[in-house]
N, C-alpha and C positions, 0 to 999 in steps of 0.2 A: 504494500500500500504506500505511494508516492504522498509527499505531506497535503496538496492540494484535493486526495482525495481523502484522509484524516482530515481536512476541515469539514468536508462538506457531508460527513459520514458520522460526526459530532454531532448532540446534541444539538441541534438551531431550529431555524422559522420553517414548521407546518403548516401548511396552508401561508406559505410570505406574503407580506401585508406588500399589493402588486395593485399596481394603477395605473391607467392608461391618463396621463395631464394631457389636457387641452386648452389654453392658453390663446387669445385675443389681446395684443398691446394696447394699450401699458398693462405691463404686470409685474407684480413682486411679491417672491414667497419667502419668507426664510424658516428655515427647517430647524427645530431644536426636538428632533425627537429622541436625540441619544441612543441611537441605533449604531452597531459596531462596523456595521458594513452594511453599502447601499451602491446600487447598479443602477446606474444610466443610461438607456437609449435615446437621444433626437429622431425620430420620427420623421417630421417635416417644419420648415422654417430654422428657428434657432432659438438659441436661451443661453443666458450669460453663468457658468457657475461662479461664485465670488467668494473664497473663503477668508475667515476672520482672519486669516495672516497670506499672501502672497498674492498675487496679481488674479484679475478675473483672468477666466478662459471660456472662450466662447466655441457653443458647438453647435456643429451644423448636422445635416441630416447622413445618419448609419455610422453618428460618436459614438462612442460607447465609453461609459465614465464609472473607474470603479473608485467608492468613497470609502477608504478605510481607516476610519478613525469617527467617535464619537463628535467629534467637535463642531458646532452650530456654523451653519454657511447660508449662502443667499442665492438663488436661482431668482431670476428678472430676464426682460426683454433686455435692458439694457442695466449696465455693473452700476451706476448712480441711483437707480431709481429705489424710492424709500418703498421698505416692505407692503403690504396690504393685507396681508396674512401670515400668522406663522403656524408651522406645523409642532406640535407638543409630542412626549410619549402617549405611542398605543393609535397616532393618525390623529388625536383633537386638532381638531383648526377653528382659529379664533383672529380676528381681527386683532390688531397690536395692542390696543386698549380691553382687550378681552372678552370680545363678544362673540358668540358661536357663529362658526359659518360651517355646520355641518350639512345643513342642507340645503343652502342656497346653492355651494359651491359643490352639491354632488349632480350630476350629468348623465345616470345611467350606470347599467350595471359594471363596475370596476371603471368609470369613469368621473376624472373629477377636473374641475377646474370652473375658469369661471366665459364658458361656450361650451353646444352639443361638438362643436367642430373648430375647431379655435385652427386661428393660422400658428403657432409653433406646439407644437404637439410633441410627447415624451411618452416615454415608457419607464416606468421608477417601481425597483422594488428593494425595499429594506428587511435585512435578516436581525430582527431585533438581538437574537441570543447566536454566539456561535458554538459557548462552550469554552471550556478551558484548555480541550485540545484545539478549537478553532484561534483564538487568542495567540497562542502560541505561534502561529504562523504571520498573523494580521499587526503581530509584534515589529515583525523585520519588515513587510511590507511597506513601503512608500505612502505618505497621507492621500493621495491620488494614484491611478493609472490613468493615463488617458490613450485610448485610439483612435485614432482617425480614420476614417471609411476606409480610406486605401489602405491602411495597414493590418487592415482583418480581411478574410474571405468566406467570412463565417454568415449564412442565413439563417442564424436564429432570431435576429433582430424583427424581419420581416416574420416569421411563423411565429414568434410572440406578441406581434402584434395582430395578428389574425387569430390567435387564439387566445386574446384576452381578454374579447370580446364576447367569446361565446358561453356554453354552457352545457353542462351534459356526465355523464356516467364519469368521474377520475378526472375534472376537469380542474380539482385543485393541484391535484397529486403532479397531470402533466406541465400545467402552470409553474411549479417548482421546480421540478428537474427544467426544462428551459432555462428558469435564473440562474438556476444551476450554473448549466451550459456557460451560459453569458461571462458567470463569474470565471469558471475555470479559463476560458478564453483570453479572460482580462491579463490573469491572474501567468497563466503561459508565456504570453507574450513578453510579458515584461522582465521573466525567468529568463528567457531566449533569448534575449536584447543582446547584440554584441556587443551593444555600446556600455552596459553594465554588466556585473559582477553579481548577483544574487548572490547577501552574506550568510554564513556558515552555513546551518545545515539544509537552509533551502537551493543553495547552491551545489550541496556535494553530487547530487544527482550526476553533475559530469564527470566522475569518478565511478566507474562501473562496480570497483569489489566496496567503495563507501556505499553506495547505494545497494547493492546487494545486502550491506550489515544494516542497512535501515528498514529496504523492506520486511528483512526476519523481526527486528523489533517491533514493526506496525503491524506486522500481520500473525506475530507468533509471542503476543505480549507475555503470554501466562509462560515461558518455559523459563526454565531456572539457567538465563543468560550466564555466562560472565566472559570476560578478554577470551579466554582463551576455548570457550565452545564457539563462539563465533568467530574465532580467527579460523577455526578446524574448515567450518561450513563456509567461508568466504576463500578458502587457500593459501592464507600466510601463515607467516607465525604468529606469537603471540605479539613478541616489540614490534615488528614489522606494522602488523597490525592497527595495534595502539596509534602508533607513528601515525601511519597512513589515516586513518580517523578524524583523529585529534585534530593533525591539518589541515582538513576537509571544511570537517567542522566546527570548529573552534573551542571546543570540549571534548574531555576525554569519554568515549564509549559507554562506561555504568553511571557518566553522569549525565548523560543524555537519556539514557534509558531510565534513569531513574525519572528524571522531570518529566518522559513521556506518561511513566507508569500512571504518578499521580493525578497529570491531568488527564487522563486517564476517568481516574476513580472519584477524583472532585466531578465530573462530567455525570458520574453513575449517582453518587450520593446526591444529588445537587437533583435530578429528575426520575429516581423512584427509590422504592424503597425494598431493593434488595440487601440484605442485610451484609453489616462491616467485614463479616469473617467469608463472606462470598465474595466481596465486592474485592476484598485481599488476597484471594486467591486467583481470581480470573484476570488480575494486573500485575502477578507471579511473584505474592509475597505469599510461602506456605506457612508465615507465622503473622497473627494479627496483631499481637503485639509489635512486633517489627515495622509491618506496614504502618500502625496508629503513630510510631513513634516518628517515622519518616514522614508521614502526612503533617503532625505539628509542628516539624521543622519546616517545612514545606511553605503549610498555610497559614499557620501559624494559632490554630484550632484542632483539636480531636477531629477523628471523623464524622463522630455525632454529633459535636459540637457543630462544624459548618454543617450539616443536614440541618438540623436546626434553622440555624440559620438563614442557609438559602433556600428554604423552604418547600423540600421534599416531605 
């Protein structure tokens, strides 16, 4: 399992909160819904994104904008113009003064904005939760990706907008795999770049025996790792190994494995309720005291304690 497909195989958004914008100038949104990650299509026309710290960017129709980071930005026709709506956690929208626009500004099914057909028109879906294996990756990523029509060859842009519209048997489920898509798209490209370096371990991928020792730890979490069974399965020795790892990834082998285990297990505590001494076993600690002890180093809570907590 490559990490782009551990994020998206993590706890996150069922049913992604996915909307087709449709937009008639002048217009200004600005979004504080505190979402970890949110995807971008332009559609048709244009829309300026403008975030609280670096220059607008404006994009035109088949961008594709991946937003990875919490932090409150501005969508507008144009990067000056003062909001008229913000977006809250959970989708509230409310004029800047506070007053509900939930349904003046809804347009039909999975369509919002303020026209049935607005000349700049978007496609926007936010993954509120991705998890703490998701996290983990969304860590090293870039606060933006952006692509530009010519730099994808991908039609999902077009078939998500044609079926966002609709309706019918697994119409959420397909809806999500799509963002899916979009995401992983984003999310490749920008891994691929020759003009950058993807840092530590989302980059080791170009290392075939690193990325062999990562798929065994993503895909074969519960087995009793250490240096030297996975030097055996990968074909070095054990220093060789380590070596080769280490500089890959910019930690040593059991301590990456270790911080995968965890989030891991915060991911399983955090959204149901199988129990500490299962949940310590299946992320291949065969002692629960062990695991508990590593989890409060970790989270800096028992494992019940963040259950608790985060409200499984």
């Amino acid at each position: 399992m490559d990490p782009i497909t551990a994020l998206l195989d993590a706890p996150r958004a069922q049913g992604a909160f996915l909307l087709r914008v449709a937009m008639v100038p002048p217009w200004s949104v600005r979004i504080e819904d505190e979402a970890p990650l949110t995807v971008v299509a332009t559609t048709s026309g244009s829309a300026c994104y403008v975030p609280e710290e670096g220059d607008p960017v404006r994009l035109l129709p088949g961008d594709l904008l991946l937003i990875a980071r919490p932090d409150p930005y501005l969508f507008a026709d144009a990067p000056d113009r003062p909001p008229q709506a913000v977006i809250h956690p959970g989708g509230r929208c409310e004029t800047p003064v506070g007053a509900s626009l939930e349904l003046p500004m809804r347009q039909g099914v999975r369509t919002w904005g303020n026209a049935v057909q607005g000349h700049d028109t978007m496609l926007v879906g936010t993954y509120p939760s991705v998890g703490e294996a998701g996290l983990r990756l969304l860590s090293v990523l870039p606060p933006t990706i952006l692509l530009r029509e010519a730099d994808h060859r991908t039609g999902l842009i077009a078939v998500l907008a044609e079926e966002i519209q609709g309706e019918g048997i697994g119409q959420a489920s397909l809806l999500d795999r799509l963002l899916d898509g979009l995401t992983v798209t984003a999310i490749r490209h920008w891994v691929e770049s020759p003009a950058k370096r993807p840092p530590g371990w989302l980059g080791a991928g170009a290392d075939p025996v690193v990325a062999s020792a990562l798929d065994l730890m993503h895909d074969e979490t519960a087995q009793p790792w250490t240096v030297a069974s996975l030097a055996r399965r990968v074909g070095l020795s054990r220093a060789g190994f380590a070596r080769r790892f280490t500089a890959a990834v910019g930690e040593p082998p059991m301590t990456y494995l270790t911080s995968w285990r965890l989030a891991l297990a915060a991911d399983r505590l955090r959204h149901d309720d199988t129990p500490v001494f299962r949940v310590a076993a299946e992320v291949g600690y065969r002692s629960q005291f062990t695991f508990s002890t590593a989890f409060k180093r970790h989270y800096g809570d028992s494992p019940l304690a963040y259950r608790q907590q985060t409200g499984s």
